[in-house]
Gaussian input, Z-matrix of N, CA and C with variables (Angstrom, degrees):
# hf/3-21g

backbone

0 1
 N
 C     1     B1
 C     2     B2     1     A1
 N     3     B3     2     A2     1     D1
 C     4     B4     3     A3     2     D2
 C     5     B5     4     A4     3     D3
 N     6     B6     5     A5     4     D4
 C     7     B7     6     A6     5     D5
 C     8     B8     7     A7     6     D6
 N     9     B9     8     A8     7     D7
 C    10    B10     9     A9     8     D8
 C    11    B11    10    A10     9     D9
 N    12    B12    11    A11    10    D10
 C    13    B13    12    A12    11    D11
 C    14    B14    13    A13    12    D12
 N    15    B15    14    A14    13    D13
 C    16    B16    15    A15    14    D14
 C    17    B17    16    A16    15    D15
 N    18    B18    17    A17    16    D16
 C    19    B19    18    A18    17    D17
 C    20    B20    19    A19    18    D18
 N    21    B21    20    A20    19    D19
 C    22    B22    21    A21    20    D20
 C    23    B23    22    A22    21    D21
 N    24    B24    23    A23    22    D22
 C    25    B25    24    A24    23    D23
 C    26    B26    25    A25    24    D24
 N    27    B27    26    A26    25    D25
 C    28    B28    27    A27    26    D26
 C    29    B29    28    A28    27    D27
 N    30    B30    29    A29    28    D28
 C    31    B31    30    A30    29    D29
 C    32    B32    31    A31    30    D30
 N    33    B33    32    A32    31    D31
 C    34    B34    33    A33    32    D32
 C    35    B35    34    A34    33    D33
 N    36    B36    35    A35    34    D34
 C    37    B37    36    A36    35    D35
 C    38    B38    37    A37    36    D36
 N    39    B39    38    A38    37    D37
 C    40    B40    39    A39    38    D38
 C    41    B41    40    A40    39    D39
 N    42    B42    41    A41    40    D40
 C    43    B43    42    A42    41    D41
 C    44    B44    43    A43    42    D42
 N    45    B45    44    A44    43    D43
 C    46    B46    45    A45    44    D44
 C    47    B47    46    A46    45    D45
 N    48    B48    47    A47    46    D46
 C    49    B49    48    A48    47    D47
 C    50    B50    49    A49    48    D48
 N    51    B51    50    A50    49    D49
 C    52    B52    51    A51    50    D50
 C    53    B53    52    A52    51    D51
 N    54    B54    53    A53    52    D52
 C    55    B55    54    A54    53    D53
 C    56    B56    55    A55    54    D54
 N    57    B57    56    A56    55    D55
 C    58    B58    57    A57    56    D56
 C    59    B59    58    A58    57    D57
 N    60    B60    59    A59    58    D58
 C    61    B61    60    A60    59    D59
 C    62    B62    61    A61    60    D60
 N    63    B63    62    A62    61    D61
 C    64    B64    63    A63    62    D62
 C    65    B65    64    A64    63    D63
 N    66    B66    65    A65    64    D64
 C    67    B67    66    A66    65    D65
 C    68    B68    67    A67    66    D66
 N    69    B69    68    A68    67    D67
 C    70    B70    69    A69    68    D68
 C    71    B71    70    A70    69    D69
 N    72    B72    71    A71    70    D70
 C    73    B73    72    A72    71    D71
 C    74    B74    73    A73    72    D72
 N    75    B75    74    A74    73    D73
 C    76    B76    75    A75    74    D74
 C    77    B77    76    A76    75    D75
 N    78    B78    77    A77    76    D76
 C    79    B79    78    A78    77    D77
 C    80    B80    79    A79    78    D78
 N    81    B81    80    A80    79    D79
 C    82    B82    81    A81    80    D80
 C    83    B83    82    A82    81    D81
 N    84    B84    83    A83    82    D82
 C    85    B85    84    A84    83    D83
 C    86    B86    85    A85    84    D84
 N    87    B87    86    A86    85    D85
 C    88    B88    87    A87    86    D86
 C    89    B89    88    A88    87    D87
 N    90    B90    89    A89    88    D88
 C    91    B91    90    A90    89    D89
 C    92    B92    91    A91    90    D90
 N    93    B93    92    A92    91    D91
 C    94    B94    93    A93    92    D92
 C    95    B95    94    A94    93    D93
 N    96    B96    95    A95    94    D94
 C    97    B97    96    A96    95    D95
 C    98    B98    97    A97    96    D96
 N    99    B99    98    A98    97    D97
 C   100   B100    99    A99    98    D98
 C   101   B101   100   A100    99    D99
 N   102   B102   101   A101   100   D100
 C   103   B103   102   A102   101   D101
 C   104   B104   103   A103   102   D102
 N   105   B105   104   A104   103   D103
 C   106   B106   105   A105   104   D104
 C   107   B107   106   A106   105   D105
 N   108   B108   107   A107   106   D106
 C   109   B109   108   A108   107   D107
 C   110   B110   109   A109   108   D108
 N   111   B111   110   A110   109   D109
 C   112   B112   111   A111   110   D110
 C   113   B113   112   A112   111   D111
 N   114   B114   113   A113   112   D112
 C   115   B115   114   A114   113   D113
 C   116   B116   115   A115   114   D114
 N   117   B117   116   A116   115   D115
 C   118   B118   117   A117   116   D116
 C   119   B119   118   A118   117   D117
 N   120   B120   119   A119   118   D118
 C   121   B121   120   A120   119   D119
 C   122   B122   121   A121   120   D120
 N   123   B123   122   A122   121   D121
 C   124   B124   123   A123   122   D122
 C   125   B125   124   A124   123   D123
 N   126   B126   125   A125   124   D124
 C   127   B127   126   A126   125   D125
 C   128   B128   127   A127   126   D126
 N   129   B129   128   A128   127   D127
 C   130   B130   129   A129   128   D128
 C   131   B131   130   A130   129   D129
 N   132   B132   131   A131   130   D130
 C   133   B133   132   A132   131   D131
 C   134   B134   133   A133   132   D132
 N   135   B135   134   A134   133   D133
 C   136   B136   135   A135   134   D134
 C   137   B137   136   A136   135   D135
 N   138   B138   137   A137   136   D136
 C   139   B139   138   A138   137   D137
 C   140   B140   139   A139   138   D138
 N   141   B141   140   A140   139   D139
 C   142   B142   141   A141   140   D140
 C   143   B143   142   A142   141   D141
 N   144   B144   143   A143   142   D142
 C   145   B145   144   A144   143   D143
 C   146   B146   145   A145   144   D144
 N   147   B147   146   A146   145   D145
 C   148   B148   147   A147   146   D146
 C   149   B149   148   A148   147   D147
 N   150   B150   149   A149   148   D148
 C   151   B151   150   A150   149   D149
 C   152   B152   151   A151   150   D150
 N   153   B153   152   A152   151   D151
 C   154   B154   153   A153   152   D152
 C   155   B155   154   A154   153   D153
 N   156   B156   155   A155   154   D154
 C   157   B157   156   A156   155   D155
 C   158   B158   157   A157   156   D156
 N   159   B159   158   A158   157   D157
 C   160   B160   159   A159   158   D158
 C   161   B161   160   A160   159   D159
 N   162   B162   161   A161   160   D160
 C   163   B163   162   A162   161   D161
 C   164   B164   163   A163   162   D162
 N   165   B165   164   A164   163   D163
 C   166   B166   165   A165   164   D164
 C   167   B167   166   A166   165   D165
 N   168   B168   167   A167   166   D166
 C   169   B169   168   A168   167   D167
 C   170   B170   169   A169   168   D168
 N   171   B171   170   A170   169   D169
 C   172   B172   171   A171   170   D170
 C   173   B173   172   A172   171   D171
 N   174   B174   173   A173   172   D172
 C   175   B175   174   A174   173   D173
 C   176   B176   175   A175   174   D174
 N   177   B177   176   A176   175   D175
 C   178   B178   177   A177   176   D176
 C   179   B179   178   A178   177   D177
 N   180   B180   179   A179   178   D178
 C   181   B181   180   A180   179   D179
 C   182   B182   181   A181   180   D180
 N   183   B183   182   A182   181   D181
 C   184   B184   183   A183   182   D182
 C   185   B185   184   A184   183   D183
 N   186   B186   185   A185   184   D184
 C   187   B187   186   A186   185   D185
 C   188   B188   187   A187   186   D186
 N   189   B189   188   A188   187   D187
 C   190   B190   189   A189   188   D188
 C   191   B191   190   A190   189   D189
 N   192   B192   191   A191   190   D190
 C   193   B193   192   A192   191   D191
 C   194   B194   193   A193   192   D192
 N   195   B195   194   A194   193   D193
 C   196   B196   195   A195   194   D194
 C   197   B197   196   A196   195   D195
 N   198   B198   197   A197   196   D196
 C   199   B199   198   A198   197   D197
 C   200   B200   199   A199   198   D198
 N   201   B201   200   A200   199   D199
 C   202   B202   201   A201   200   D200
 C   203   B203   202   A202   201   D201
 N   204   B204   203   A203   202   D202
 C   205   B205   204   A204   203   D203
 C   206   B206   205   A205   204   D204

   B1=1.4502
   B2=1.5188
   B3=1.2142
   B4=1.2470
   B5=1.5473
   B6=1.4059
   B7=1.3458
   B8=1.9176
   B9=1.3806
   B10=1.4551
   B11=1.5370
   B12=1.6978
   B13=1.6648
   B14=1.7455
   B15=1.2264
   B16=1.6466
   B17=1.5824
   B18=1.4381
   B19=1.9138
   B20=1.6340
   B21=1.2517
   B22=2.5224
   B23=1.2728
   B24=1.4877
   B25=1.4982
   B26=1.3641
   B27=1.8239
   B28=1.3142
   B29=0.8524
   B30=1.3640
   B31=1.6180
   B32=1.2339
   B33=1.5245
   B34=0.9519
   B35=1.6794
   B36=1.3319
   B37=1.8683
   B38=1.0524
   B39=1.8109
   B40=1.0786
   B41=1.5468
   B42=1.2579
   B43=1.5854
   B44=1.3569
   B45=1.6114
   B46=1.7502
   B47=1.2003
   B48=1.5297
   B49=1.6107
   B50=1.8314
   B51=1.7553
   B52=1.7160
   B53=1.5881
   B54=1.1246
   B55=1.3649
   B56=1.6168
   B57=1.4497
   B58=1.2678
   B59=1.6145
   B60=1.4119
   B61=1.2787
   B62=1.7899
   B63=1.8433
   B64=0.5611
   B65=1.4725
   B66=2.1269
   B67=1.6037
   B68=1.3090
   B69=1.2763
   B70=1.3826
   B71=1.6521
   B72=1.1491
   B73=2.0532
   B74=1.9715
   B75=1.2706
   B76=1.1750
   B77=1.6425
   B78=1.3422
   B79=1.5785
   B80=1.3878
   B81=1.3148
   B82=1.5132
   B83=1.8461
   B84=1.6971
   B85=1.7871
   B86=1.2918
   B87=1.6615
   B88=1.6486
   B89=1.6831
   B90=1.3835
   B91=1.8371
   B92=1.8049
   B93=1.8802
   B94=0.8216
   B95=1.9377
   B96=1.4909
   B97=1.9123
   B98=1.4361
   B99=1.3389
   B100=0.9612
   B101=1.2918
   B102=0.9129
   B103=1.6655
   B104=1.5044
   B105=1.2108
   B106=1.2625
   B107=1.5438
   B108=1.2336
   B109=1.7062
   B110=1.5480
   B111=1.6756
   B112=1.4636
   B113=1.9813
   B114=1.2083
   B115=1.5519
   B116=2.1333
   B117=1.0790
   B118=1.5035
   B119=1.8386
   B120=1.5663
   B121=1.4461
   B122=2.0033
   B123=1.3137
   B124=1.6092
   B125=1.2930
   B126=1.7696
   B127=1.5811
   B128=1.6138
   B129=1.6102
   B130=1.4665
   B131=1.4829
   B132=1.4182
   B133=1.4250
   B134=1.6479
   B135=1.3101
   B136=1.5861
   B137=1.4875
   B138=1.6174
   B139=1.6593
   B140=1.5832
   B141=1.9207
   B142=0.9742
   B143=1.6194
   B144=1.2009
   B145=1.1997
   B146=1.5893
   B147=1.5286
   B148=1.2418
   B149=1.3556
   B150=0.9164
   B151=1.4692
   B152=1.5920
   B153=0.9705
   B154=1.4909
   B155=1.1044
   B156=1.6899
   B157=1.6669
   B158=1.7060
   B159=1.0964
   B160=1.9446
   B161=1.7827
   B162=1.4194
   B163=1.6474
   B164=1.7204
   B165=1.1752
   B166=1.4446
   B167=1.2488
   B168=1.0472
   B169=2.0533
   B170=1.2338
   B171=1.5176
   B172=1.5222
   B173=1.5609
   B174=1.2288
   B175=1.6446
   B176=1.6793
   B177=2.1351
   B178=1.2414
   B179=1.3314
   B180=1.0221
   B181=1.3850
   B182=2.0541
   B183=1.6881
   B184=1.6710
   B185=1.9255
   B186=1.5382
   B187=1.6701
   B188=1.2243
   B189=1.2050
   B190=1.4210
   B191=1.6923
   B192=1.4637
   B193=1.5995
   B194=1.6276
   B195=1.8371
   B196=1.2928
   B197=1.9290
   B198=1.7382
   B199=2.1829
   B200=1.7676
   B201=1.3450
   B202=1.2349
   B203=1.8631
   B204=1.2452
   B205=1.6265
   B206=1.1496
   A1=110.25
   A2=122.32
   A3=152.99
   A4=91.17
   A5=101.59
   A6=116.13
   A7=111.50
   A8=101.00
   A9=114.87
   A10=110.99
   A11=97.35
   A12=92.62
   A13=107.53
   A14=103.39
   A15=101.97
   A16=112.70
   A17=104.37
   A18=90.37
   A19=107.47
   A20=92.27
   A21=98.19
   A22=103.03
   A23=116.64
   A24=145.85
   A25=89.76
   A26=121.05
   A27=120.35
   A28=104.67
   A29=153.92
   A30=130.54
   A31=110.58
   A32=137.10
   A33=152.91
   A34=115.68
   A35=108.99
   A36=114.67
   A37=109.52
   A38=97.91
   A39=120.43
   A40=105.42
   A41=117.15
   A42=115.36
   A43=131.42
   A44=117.24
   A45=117.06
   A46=111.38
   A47=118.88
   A48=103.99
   A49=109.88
   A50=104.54
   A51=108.05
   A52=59.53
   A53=161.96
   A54=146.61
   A55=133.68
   A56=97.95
   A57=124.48
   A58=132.65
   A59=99.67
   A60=114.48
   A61=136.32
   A62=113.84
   A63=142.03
   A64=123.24
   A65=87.34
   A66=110.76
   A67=119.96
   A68=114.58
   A69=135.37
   A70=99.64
   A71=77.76
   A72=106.75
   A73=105.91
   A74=115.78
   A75=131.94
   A76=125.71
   A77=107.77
   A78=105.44
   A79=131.30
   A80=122.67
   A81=124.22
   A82=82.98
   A83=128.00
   A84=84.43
   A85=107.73
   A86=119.04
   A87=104.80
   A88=107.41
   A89=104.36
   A90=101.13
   A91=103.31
   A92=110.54
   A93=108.03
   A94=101.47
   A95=93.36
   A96=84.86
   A97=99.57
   A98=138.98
   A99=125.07
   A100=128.94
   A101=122.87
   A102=130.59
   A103=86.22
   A104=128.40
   A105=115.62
   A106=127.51
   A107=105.81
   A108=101.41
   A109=97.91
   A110=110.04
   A111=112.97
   A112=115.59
   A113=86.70
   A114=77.74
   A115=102.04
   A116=109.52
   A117=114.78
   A118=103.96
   A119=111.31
   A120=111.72
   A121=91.67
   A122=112.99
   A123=119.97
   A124=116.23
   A125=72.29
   A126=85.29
   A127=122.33
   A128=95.74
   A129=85.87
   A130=136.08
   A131=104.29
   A132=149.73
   A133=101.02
   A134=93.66
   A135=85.99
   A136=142.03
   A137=87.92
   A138=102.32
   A139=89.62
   A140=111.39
   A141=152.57
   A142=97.83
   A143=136.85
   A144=143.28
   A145=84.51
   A146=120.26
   A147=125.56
   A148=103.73
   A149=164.34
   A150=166.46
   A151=110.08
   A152=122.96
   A153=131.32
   A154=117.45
   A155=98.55
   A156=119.53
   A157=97.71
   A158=90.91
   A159=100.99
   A160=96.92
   A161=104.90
   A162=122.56
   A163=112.80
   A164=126.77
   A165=120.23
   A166=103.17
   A167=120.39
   A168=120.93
   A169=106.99
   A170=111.18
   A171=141.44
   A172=82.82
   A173=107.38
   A174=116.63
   A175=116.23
   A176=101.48
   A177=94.21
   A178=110.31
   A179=136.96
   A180=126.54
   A181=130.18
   A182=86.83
   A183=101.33
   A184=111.21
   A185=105.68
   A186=104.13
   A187=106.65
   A188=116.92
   A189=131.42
   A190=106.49
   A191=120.34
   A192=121.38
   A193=96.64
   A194=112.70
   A195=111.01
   A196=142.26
   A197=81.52
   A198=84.36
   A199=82.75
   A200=141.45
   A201=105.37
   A202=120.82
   A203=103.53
   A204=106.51
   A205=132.53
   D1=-33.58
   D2=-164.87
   D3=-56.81
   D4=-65.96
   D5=-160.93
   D6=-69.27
   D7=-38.36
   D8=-174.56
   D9=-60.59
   D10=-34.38
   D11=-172.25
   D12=-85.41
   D13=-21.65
   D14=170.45
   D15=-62.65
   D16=-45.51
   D17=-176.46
   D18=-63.53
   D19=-35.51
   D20=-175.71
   D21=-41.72
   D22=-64.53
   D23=176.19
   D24=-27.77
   D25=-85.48
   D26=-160.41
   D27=-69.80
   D28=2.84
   D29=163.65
   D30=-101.81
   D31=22.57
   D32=-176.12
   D33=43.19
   D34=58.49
   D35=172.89
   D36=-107.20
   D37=152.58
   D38=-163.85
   D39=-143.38
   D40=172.96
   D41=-175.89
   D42=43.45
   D43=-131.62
   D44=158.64
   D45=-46.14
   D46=-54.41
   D47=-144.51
   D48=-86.28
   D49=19.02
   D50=-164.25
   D51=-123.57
   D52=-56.14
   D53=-168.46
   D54=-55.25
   D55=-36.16
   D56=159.83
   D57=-82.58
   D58=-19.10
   D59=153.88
   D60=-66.75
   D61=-49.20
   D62=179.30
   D63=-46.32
   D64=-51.44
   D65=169.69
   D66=-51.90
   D67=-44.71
   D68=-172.85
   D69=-51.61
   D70=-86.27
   D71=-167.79
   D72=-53.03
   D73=-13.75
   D74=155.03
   D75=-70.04
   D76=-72.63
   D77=158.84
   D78=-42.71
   D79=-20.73
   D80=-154.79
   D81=-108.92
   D82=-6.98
   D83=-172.55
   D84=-105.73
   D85=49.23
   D86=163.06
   D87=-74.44
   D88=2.78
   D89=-178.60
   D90=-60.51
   D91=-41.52
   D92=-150.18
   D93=-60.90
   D94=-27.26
   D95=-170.67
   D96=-76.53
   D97=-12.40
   D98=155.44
   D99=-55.19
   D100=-22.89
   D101=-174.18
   D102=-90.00
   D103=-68.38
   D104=-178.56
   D105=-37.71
   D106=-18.44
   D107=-165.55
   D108=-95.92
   D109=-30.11
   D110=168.63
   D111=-60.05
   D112=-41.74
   D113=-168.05
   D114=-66.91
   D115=-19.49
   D116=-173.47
   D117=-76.49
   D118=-18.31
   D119=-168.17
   D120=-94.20
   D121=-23.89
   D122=157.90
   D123=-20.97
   D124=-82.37
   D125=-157.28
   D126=-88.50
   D127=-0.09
   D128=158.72
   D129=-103.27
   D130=16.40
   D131=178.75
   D132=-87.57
   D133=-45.23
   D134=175.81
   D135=-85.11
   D136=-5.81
   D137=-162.31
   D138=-89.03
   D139=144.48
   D140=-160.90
   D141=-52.26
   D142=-27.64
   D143=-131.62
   D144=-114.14
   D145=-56.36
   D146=-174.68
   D147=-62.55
   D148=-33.80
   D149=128.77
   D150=-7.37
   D151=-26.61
   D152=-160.00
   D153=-91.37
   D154=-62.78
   D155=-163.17
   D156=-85.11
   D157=169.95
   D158=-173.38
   D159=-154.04
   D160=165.06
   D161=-178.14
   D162=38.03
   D163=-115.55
   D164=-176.83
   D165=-63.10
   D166=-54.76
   D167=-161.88
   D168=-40.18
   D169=-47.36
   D170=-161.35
   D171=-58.84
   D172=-75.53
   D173=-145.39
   D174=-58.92
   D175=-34.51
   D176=172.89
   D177=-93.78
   D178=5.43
   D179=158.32
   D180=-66.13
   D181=-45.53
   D182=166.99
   D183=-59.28
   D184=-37.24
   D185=165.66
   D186=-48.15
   D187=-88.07
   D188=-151.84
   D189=-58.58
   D190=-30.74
   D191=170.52
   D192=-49.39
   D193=-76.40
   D194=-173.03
   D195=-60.19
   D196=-9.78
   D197=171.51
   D198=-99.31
   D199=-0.13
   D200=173.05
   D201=-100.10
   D202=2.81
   D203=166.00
   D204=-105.48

């Protein structure tokens, strides 16, 4: 939201069309937790441990990395 009302702000809106804006640029940022959940499959991709384990170990370890960040 944070972010949505800063671009409204800088393009100087007001009324409907900062209302209709808002909606917009509001609906569209479940991308951002997507990016978040990618960058969490990273770095737990990257950690030393994930390198190691293989088949189940692997799999419950990548769980428990990603519900713990």
């Amino acid at each position: 939201m944070k972010s949505c009302n800063a671009d409204a702000t800088a393009k100087a809106m007001k009324g409907d069309k900062r209302k209709a804006f808002m909606k917009d640029c509001l609906s569209s940022k479940p991308v951002v937790a997507m990016q978040s959940q990618q960058n969490k499959m990273e770095t737990c991709n990257a950690d030393p441990k994930a390198k190691i384990l293989k088949g189940d170990e692997r799999k419950a370890f990548m769980k428990s990395c990603l519900s713990s960040k």
